[in-house]
N, C-alpha and C positions, 0 to 999 in steps of 0.2 A: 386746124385753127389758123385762121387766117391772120397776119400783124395789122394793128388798130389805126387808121391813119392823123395818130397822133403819135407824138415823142418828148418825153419828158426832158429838159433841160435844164441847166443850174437856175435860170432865169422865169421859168416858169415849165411852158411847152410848144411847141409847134405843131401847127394842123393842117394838114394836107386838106384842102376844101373842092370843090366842084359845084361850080357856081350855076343857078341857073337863074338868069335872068328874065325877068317879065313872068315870073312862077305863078302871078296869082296870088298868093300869100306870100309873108317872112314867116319862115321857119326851118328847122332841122330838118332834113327830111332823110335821116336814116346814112348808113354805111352802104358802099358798094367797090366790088372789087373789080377793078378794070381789066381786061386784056393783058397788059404785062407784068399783071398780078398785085399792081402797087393796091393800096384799100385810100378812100378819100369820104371826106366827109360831104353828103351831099346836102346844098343849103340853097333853097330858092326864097327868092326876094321878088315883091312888085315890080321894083324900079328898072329902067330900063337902063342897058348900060351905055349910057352917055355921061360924059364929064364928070366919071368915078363915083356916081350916085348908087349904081347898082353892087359899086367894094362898097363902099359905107354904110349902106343897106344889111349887107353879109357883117360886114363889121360890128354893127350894131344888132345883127338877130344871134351872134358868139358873146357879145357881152353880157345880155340879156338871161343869153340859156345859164351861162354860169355866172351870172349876178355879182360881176363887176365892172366899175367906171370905163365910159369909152378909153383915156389913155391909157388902160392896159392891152388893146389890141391892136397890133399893128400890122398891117399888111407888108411880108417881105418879100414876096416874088408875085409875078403874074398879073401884075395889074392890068393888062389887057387880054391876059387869055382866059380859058374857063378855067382849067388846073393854077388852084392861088395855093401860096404858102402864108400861113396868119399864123404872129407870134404871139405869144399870149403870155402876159407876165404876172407872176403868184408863186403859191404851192404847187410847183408840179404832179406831184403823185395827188393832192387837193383835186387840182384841175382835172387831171386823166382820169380819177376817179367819178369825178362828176359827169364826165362824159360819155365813162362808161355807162354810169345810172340812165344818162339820157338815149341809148343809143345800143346797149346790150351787146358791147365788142369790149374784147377784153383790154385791161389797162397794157400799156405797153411799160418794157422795163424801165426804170430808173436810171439817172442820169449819176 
């Protein structure tokens, strides 16, 4: 069993993402496990990544899936590479859960 590239936090969770830009659609597009084993959430967006359109895109297809306001997600790491870290603020175990239902990886432990 592989670990969920999500982490629950006192503050909500953190989500490892894998961005792909110019995808064609926004949306989820499933778990995958990389090379040095880490697991990330893959999320492609239209947008292209110019002038942080394509994180705000990503941004806005995380709020979406779990159906809260933009100012709960905030992009902490990776704004110009494809591996981003997005902090997401709520019910952690809430959240993790939800993302399991979306995504069929198991919740990660509690914070």
């Amino acid at each position: 069993m592989t670990t969920p590239p999500w982490r629950v936090t006192p503050a909500g969770i953190e989500v490892r993402v894998r961005a792909t830009p110019r995808g064609g659609r926004d949306a989820l597009d499933g778990v995958e496990t990389r090379d040095d084993g880490a697991a990330v959430l893959k999320v492609r967006v239209r947008a292209a990544p110019e002038d942080g359109a394509a994180n705000a895109a990503i941004r806005d297809v995380l709020r979406r899936a779990l159906g809260l306001p933009a100012s709960a997600v905030t992009l902490a790491a990776g704004a110009t590479a494809r591996i981003k870290l997005f902090r997401i603020a709520g019910d952690g175990p809430a959240l993790a859960e939800r993302l399991h239902s979306l995504t069929g990886e198991t919740p990660a432990g509690r914070a």
